[in-house]
C-alpha positions in Angstrom: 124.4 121.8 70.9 123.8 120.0 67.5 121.5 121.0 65.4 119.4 118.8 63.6 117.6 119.2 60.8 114.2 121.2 60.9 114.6 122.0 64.6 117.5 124.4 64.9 119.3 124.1 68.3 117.6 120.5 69.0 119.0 117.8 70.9 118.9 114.0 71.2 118.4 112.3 74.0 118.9 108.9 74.9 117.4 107.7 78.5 118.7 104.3 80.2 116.4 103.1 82.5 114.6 100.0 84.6 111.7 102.5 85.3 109.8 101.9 82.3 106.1 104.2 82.5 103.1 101.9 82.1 99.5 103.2 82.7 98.5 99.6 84.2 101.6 99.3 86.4 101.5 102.5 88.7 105.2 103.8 89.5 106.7 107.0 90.8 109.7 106.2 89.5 108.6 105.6 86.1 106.0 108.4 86.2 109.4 110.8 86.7 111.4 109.3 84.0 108.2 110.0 81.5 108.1 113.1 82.8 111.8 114.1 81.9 111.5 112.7 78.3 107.8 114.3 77.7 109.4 117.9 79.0 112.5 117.2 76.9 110.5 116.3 73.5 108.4 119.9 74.3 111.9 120.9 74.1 112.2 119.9 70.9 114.9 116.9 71.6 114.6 113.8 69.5 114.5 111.2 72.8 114.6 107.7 72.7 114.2 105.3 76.0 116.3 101.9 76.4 115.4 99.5 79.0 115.9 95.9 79.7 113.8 93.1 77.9 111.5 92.3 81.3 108.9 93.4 82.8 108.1 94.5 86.1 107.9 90.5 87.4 111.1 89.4 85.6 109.1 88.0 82.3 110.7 88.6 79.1 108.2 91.4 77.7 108.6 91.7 73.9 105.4 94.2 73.1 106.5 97.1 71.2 106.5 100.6 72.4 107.1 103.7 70.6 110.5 105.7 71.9 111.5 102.4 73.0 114.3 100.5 72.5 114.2 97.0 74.4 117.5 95.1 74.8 118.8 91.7 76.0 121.2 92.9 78.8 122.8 92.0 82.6 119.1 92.8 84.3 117.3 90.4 81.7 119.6 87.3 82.3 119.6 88.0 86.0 116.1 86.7 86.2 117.3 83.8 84.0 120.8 83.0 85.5 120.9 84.8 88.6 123.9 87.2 90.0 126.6 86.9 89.8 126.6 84.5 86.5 125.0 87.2 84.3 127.6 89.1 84.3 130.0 86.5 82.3 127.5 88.3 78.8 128.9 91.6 79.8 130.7 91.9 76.8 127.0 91.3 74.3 125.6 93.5 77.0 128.2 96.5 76.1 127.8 95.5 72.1 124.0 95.8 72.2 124.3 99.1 73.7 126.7 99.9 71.2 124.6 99.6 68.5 121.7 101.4 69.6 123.8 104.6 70.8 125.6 104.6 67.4 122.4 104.4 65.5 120.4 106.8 67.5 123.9 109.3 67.5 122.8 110.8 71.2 124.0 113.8 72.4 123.8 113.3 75.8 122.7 110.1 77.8 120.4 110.2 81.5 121.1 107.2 83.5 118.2 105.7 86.0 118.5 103.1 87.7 118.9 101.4 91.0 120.5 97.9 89.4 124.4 98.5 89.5 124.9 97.0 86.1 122.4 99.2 84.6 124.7 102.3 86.1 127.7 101.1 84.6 127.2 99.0 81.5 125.8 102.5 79.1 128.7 104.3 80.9 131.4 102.2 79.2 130.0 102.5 76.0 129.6 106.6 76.5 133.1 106.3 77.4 133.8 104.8 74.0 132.2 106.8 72.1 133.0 110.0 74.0 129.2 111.0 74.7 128.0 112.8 78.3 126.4 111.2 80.6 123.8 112.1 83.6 122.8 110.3 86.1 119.0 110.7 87.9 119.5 109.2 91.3 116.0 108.4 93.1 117.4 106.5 95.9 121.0 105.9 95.9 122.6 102.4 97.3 123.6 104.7 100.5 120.2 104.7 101.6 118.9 101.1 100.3 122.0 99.0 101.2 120.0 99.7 105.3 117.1 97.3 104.5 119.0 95.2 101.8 120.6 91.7 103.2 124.1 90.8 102.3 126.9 93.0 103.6 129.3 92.4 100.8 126.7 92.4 97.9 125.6 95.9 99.1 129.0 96.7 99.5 129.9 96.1 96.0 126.4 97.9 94.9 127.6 100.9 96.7 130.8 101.0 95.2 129.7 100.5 91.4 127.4 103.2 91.9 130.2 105.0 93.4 132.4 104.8 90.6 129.5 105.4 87.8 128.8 108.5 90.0 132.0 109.9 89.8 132.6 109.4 86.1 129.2 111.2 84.9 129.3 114.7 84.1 126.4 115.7 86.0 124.6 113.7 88.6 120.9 114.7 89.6 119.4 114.3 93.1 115.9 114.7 94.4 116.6 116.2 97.6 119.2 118.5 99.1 120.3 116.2 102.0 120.9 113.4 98.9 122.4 115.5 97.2 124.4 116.4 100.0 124.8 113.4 101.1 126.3 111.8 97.3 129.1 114.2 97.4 129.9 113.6 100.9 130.4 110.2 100.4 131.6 109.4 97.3 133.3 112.8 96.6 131.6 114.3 94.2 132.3 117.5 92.2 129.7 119.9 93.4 129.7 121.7 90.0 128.6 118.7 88.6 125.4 117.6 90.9 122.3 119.4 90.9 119.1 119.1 93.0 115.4 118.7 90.8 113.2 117.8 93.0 110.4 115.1 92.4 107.3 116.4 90.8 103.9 117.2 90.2 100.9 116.7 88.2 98.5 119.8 89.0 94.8 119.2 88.8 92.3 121.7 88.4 89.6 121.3 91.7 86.7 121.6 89.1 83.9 120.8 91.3 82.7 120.6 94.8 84.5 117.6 96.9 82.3 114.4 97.2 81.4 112.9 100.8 84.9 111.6 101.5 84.3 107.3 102.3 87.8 107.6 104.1 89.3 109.3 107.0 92.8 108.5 106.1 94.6 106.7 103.5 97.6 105.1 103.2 99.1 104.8 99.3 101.1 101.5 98.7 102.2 98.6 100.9 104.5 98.3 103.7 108.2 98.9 103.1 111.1 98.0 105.1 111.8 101.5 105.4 108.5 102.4 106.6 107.3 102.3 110.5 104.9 99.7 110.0 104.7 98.9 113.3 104.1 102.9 114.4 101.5 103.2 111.5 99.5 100.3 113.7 99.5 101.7 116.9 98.7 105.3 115.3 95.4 103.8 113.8 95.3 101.8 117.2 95.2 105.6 119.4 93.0 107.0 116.9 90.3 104.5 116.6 90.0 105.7 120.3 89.4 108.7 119.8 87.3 108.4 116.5 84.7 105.5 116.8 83.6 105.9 113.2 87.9 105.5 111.7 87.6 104.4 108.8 90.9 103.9 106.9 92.6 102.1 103.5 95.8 100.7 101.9 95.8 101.3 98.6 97.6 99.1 96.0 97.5 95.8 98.4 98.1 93.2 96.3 97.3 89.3 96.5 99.5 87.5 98.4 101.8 87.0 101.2 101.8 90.6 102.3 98.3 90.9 102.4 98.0 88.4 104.2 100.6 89.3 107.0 98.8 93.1 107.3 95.3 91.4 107.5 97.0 89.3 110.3 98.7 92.4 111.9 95.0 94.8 111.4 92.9 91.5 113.1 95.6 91.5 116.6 94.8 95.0 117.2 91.2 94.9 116.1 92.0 97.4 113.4 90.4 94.9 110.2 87.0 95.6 110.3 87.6 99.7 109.9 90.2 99.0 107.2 89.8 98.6 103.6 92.9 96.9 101.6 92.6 98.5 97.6 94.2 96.1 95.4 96.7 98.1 92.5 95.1 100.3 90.1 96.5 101.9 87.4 98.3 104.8 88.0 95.9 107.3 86.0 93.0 106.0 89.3 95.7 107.0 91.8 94.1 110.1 92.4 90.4 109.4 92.4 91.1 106.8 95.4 93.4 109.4 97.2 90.4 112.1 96.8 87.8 109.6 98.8 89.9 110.2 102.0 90.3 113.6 104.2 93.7 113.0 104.4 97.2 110.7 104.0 99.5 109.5 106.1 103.7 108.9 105.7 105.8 107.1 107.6 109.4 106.5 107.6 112.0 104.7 109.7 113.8 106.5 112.4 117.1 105.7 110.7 119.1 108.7 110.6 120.2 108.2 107.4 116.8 108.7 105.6 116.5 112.1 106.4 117.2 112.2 103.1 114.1 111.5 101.6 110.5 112.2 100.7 108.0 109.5 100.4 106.4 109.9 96.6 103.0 109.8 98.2 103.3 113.4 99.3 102.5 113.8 95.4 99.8 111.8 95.5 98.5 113.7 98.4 98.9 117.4 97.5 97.3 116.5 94.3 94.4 115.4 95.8 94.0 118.2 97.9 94.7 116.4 101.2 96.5 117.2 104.0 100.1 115.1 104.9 100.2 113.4 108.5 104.0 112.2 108.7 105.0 110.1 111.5 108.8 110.4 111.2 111.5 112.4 112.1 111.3 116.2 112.8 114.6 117.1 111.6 114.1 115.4 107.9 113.6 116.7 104.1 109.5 114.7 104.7 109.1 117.4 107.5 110.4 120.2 106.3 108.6 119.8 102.9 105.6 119.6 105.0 106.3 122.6 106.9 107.6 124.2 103.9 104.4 124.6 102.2 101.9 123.9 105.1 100.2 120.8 103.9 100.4 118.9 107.2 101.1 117.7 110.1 104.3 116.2 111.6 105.5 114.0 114.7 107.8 111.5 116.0 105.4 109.3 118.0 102.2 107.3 116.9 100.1 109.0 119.8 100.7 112.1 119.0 100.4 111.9 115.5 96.8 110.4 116.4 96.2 113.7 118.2 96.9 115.8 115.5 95.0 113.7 113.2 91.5 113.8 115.6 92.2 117.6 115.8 92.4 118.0 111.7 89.6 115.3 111.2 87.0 117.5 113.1 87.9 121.0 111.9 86.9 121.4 108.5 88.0 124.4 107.9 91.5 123.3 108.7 90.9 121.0 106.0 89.8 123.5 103.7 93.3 125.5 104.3 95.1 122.4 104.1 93.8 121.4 100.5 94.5 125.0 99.3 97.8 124.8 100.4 98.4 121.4 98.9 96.6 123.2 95.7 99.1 125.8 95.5 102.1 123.1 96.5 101.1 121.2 93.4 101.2 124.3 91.0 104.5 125.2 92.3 106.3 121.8 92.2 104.9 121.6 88.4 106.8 119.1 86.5 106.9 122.4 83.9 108.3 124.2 86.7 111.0 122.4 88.2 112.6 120.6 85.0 113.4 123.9 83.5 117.0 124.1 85.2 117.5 120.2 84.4 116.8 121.2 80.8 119.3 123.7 80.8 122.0 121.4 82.4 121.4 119.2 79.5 121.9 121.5 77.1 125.2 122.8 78.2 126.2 118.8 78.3 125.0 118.7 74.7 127.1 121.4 73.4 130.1 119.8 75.1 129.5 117.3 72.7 128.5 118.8 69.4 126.6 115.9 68.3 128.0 112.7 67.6 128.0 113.2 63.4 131.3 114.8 64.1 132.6 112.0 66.7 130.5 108.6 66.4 132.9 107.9 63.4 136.0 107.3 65.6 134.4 104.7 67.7 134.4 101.4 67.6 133.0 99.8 65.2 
């Protein structure tokens, strides 16, 4: 590992990514790749974050950020030029990163991404200049390429992300059956893919639980991956049994979406129990989740995403509430659930509905459930869990030695 002056043994870190952390625009994604770079500065690494110049709606975004480095790349002229044309810059694309990692002198680089150019423009230049590289891949294009349109677009996602995959030296999933699944299908050297799960934020229960204004809540909007339609007839087969339901979206913003879910509530006479919470910051997350009794997942019944867990189970378990997953038994949701008893699973709306009257009126269920999802929290502690990833990093590092004794014999 290079040493660096003052901090013996230190690092430097250089993190490519599209998930930029912002307090006002709330994002699991970005909230984990803040999480790696705080852990890895505790560490003592010097760590510096590169991301394309746009923000989160495709506006160029010039405000400066400390650990920052904005650059003009494929993802900011897509929003300008479209795909495929914005790939005709790849060559000032692969110079601008260039620069940055010969300036910086990194010792290793963390990839994360979903955009396929992202995955494979820092490679080249890592290539170049002979630095590791490690991939963090939230949802690979083997799951997203099932609600994505164009069959030879997501073909050529999957194999770019296949080939970036298989040249990093060490590739980082969030769940076994990913991980699993990424070396199945693009043949991936196990020694060189590890499993760190997503994590947590514990909170200290300081004070006695207000009156909770919700029975259930559901964090974010519809997805396409989500059973939107089994969500509906869930709250339909409980209003039955609860006359005073009262439930909310959070993070439902203006617009065309809203307006197809306040069409969808009305049908089933589901609107007038139903709160839609526009976006809040990500830091209010919590005090929203902590005015319901409980959150509810749901997921496709596409086979292949067993594979993941819904972010919101964070959200939940920080708050203290128990998890009622409509989705697959047999699924990395469930057994998470089951895991650390936090909740409640099944595979039909009516009988999620069920369990969900029967949690609602025993409180001292609920009181179990929150200690469980209390304890859940402590042990999927961001501190906790990035530990090995640390490690990993560190071997990669001294693989390198530091770039003072390598960066020379790049390309100028």
């Amino acid at each position: 590992m290079a040493d660096h002056p003052g901090r013996p043994g230190s690092g430097r870190l250089i993190v490519v990514s599209e998930f930029m952390h912002s307090n006002d625009l709330p994002s699991a994604a970005g909230t984990r790749v803040k999480a790696l770079m705080d852990f890895m500065t505790q560490k003592g690494w010097d760590v510096l974050e590169v991301v394309p110049l746009v923000d989160i709606d495709g506006r160029h975004s010039t405000e400066p950020l400390a650990n920052v480095k904005k650059l003009i790349t494929y993802e900011t002229r897509r929003h300008d030029l479209g795909s495929p044309f914005a790939a005709i810059f790849l060559p000032s694309d692969l110079r601008a990163y260039l620069y940055v990692f010969r300036d910086f002198r990194p010792d290793v680089v963390l990839i994360s991404g979903y955009s396929p150019f992202l995955l494979v423009e820092p490679l080249v230049v890592c290539k170049l200049l002979a630095i590791p590289v490690a991939y963090d891949v939230l949802d690979s294009w083997l799951l997203l390429s099932v609600f994505h349109p164009g069959r030879l677009r997501n073909w050529v996602r999957r194999a770019i992300e296949n080939y970036a995959l298989s040249h990093g030296d060490l590739v980082v999933g969030v769940t076994k059956t990913q991980v699993d699944l990424l070396e199945r299908a693009y043949g991936l050297d196990p020694d060189r893919v590890m499993l760190v799960p997503r994590g947590a934020d514990p909170v200290q229960q300081t004070h006695a639980r207000s009156p909770a204004k919700y029975d259930i809540i559901h964090v974010g909007p519809p997805r396409d991956y989500y059973d939107n339609e089994g969500l509906l007839e869930f709250l339909v087969r409980l209003s039955s049994l609860r006359s005073d339901l009262r439930f909310a979206f959070l993070g439902i913003a203006e617009g065309a979406v809203k307006t197809r879910l306040e069409g969808e509530l009305a049908k089933r006479s589901l609107r007038d129990l139903t709160d839609l919470i526009p976006p809040v910051p990500r830091s209010e997350v919590l005090n929203w989740t902590r005015t319901a009794r409980a959150g509810v997942i749901t997921s496709t019944k596409n086979p292949i995403y067993r594979a993941a867990i819904s972010t919101k189970s964070f959200d939940y378990i920080n708050a203290g509430i128990p998890i009622l997953f409509l989705g697959l038994a047999h699924s990395e949701q469930a057994e998470f659930i089951e895991r650390y008893g936090i909740g409640r699973v099944a595979e039909t709306p009516s009988a999620l509905a069920n369990q969900a009257n029967e949690i609602l009126s025993d409180k001292r269920a609920l009181e179990e459930f929150g200690a469980n999802a209390q304890k859940a929290s402590s042990l999927l502690a961001w501190t906790k869990i990035l530990e090995p990833f640390y490690r990993r990093m560190a071997m990669l590092s001294a693989t390198r030695g530091g770039l003072d004794g390598g960066a020379e014999s790049g390309p100028e």
